[in-house]
Wavefront OBJ file of the C-alpha trace (Angstrom):
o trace
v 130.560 170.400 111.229
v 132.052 167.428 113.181
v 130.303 164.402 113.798
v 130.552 165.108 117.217
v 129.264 168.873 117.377
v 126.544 167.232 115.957
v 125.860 164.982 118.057
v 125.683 167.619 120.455
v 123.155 169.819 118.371
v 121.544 166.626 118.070
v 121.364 165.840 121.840
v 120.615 169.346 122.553
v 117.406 169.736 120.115
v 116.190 166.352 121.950
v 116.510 167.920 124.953
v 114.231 171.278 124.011
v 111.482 169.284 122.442
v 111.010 166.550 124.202
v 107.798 166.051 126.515
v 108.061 163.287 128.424
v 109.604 164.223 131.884
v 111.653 160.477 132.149
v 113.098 160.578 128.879
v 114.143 164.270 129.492
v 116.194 163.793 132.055
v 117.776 160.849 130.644
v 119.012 163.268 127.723
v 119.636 165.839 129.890
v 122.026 163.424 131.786
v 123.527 162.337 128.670
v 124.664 165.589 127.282
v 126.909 165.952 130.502
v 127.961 162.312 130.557
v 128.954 161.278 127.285
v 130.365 164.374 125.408
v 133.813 165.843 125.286
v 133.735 168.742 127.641
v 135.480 170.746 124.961
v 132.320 170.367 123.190
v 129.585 172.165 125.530
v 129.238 175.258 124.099
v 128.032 178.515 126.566
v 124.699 176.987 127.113
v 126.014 173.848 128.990
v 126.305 176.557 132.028
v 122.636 177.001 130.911
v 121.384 172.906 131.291
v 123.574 172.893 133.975
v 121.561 174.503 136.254
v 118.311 173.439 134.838
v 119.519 169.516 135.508
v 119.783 170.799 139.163
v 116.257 172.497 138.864
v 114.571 170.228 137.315
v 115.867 166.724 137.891
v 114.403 164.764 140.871
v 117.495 164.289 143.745
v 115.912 160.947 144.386
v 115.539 160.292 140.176
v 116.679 156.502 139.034
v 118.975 157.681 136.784
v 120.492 158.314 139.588
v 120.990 154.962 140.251
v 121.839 153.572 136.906
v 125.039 156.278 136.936
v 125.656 154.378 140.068
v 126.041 150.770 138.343
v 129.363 152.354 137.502
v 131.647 152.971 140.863
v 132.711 156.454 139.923
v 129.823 157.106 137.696
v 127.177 159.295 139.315
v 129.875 161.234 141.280
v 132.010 161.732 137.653
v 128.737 162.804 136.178
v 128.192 165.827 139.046
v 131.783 166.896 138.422
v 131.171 167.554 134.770
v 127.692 169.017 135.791
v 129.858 171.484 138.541
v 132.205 172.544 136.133
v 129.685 174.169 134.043
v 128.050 176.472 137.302
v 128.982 179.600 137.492
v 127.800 179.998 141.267
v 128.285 176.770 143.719
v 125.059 177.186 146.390
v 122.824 175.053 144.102
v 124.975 172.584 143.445
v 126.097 172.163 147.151
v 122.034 172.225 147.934
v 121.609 169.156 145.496
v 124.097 167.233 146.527
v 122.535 167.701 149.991
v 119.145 166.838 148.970
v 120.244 163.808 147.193
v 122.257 161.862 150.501
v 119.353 162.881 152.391
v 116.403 161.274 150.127
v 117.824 158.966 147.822
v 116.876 155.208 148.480
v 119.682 153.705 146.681
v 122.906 153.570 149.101
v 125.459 153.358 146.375
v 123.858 156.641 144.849
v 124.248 158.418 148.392
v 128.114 157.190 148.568
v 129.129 158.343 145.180
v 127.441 161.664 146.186
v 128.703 161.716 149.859
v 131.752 161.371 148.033
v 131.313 163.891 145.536
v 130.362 166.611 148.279
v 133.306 165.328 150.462
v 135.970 166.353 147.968
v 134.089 170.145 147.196
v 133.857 170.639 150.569
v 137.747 170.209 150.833
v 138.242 172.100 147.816
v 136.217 174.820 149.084
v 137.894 175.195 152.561
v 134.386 174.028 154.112
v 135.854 171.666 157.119
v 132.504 171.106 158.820
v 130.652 169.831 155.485
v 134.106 167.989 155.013
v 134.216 166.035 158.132
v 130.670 165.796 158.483
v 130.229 163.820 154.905
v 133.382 161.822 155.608
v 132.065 160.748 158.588
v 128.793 159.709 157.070
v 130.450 157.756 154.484
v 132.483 155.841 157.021
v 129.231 155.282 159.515
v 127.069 154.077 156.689
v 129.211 153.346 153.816
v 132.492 151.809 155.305
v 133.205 149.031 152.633
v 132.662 151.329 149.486
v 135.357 152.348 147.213
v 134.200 156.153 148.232
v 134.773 154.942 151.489
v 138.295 153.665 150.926
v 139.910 156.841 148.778
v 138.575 159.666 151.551
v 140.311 157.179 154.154
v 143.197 157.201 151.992
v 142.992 160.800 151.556
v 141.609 162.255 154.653
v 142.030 159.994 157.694
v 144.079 161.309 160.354
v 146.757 158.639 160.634
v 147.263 157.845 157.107
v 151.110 156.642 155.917
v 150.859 158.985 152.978
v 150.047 162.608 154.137
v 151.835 165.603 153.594
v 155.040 165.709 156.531
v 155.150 162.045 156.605
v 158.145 159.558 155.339
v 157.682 158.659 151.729
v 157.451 154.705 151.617
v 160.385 152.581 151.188
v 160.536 151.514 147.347
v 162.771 149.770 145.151
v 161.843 149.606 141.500
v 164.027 147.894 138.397
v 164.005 150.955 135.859
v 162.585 150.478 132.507
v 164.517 151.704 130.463
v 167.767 149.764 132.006
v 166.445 146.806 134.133
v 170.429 146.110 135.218
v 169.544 149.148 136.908
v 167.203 149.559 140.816
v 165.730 153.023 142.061
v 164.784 152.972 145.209
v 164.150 156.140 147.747
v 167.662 156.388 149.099
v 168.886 156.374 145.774
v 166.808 159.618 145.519
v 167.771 161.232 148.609
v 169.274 164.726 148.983
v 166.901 165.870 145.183
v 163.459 166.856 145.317
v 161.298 164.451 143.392
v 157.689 163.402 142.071
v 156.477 159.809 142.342
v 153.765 159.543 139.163
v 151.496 156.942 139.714
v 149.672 156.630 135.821
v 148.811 154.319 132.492
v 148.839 155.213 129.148
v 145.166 154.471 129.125
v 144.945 157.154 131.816
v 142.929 159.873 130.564
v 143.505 161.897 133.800
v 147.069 161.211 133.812
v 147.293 161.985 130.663
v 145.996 165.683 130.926
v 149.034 166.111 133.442
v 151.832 165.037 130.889
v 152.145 169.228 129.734
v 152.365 169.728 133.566
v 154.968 167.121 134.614
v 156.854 168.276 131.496
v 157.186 171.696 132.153
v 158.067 171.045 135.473
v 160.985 168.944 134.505
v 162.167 171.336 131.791
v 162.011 174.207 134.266
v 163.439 172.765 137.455
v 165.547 169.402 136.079
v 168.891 171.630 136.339
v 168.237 172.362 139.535
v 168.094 168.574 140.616
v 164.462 167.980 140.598
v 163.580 164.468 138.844
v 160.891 162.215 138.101
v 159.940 158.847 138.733
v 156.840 157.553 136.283
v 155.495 154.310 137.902
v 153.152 152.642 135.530
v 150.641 150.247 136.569
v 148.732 147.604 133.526
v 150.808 148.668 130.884
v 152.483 145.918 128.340
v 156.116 147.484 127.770
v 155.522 147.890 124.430
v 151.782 150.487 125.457
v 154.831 152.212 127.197
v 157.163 152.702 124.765
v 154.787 153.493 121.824
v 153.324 156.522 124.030
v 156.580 157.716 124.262
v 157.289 157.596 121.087
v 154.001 159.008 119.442
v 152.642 161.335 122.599
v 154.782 162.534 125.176
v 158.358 161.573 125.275
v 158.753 162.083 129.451
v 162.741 162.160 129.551
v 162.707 160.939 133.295
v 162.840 158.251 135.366
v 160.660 155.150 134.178
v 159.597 151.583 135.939
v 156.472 149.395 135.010
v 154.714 147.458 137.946
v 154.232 143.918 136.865
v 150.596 142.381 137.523
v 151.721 140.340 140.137
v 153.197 143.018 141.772
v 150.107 145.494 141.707
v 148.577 144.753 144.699
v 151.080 145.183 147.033
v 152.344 148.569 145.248
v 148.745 149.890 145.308
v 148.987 148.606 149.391
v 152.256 150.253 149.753
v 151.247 153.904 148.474
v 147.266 153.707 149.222
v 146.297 153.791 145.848
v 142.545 154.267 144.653
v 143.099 156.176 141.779
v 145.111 157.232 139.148
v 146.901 159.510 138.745
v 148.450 159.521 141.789
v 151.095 162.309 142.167
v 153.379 162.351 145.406
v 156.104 164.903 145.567
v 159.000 164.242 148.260
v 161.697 166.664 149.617
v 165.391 166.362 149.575
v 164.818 164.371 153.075
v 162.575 162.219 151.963
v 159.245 163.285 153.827
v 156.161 164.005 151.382
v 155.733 167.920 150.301
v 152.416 167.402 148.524
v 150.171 164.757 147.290
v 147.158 164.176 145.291
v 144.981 167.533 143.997
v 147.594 169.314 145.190
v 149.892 168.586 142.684
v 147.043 168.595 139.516
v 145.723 170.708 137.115
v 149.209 172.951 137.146
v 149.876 173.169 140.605
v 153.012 170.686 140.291
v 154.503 173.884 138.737
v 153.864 176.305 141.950
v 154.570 173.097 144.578
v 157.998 172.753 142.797
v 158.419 176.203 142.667
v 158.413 176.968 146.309
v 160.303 173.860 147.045
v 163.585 175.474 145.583
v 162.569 179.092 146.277
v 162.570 177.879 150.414
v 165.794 176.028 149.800
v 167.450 179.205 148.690
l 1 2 3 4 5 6 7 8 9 10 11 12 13 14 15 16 17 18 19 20 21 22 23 24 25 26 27 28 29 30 31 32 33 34 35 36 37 38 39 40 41 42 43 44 45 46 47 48 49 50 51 52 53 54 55 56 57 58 59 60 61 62 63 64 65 66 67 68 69 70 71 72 73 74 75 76 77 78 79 80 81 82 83 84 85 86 87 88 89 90 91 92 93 94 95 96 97 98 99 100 101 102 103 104 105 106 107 108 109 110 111 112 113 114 115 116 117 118 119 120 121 122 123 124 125 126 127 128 129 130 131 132 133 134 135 136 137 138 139 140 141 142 143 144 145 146 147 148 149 150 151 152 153 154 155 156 157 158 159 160 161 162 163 164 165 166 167 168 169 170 171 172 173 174 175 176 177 178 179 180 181 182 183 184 185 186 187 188 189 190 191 192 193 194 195 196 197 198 199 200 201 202 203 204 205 206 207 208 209 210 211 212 213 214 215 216 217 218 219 220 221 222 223 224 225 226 227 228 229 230 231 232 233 234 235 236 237 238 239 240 241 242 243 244 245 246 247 248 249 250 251 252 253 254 255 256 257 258 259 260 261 262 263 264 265 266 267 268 269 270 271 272 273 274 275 276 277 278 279 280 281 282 283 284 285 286 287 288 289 290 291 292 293 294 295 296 297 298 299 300 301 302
């Protein structure tokens, strides 16, 4: 067995025999937070709901997940993806903005619930929690990526003009891309880091994209942000070799390019036409939709 399978055993056994309710729920909370996913066997569905049940919405662990800015609302993604049915998790996160004392746990949950409710087609939860956030949370991060992703008159939306860019290439810096060197091809901007877990996860995605739709003009620009050149090359070499378009954004340079294309959060995916105006952006480009967004891009061009 694998140290970490049993860890998990060992986390899971603490769970079913422990007695006091506090130091349940902290090892209830850490068997969703600090194990591989790939680890939680059929049960996870199981402690899943019974964190839900069981677990105060106004708890403090709440509030320590929420020392980290992405914690809490990280911790009830890896708790949703073990439900099997969605009402009990959309009732929590409910209960928890309404009664929880601590405004940076509310945000990361307003948050959370903001991005289901999009997800899940629900436009008056959606607009309702994003207007919360904004009324009573305006200078949180949360805050700041569903303006980035939601407000109405945001630069980078789907139909809009990609930004002007101009980027020395990385693997010849004689060389500049810049959009209109781009024009007239269907491309993806990819926003990442090699110490991107997230980005990461997308490599098989962007690859099979470009293997698939390359010869029919499509290309890739990689745009990586607080990487030494050699982090670069090295996951090249040993992971992924991504035979596309490369540039590196120097530290001084971050803050304006995270300005220029509203970044958050990585990664960021944007994928612009042959004209130049954004086709998708963001969650609609992950978890192998880059493949179907593509697809229909050439199929409609036909």
């Amino acid at each position: 067995m694998s140290t970490a399978s049993q860890e998990r055993d060992t986390v899971r056994k603490q769970i079913a025999l422990e007695q006091d309710s506090l130091v349940w729920q902290w090892y209830l909370l850490r068997y969703f937070d600090e194990l591989p996913a790939t680890l939680w066997p059929r049960h996870g569905r199981r402690l899943a709901r019974e964190a839900l049940e069981s677990i105060p919405t106004d708890s403090p662990f709440w509030s320590y997940e929420a020392w980290s800015p992405v914690g809490a609302s990280n911790l009830m993604y890896r708790i949703a993806r073990r439900l099997k049915g969605q009402e009990l998790l959309s009732a929590y996160v409910r209960r928890v903005i309404e009664k929880h004392p601590d405004p940076d746990v509310r945000a990361q949950f307003l948050y959370h619930g903001l991005y289901y409710a999009a997800n899940e087609g629900d436009e008056k939860t959606k607009w309702l929690y994003y207007s919360m956030l904004q009324d009573s949370h305006a200078d949180t991060r949360q805050a700041e990526g569903a303006r980035r992703d939601f407000d109405r008159d945001r630069q980078l939306q789907t139909g809009n003009p990609v930004p002007q860019f101009s980027f020395v290439s990385f693997d010849d810096p004689t060389v500049t891309i810049t959009n209109a060197d781009l024009q007239g091809q269907v491309y993806l901007l990819d926003f990442w880091g090699t110490w991107c877990a997230p980005c990461i996860r997308e490599m098989p995605y962007l690859e099979e994209a470009y293997d698939r739709y390359s010869d029919s003009g499509f290309e890739i620009l990689s745009v990586a942000f607080l990487d030494d050149p050699e982090d670069i090359e090295q996951f090249r070499e040993d992971r992924y070799p991504m035979p596309w378009l490369h540039t590196r954004v120097a530290r001084e340079d971050d803050s304006s390019i995270r300005d220029l294309f509203e970044i958050t959060s990585f990664p960021r995916p944007i994928l612009v036409d042959e004209d130049g105006i954004i086709l998708a952006i963001d969650d609609e480009l992950r978890d192998g939709k880059l493949l179907d967004v593509v697809g229909a891009a050439y199929e409609g061009a036909r």
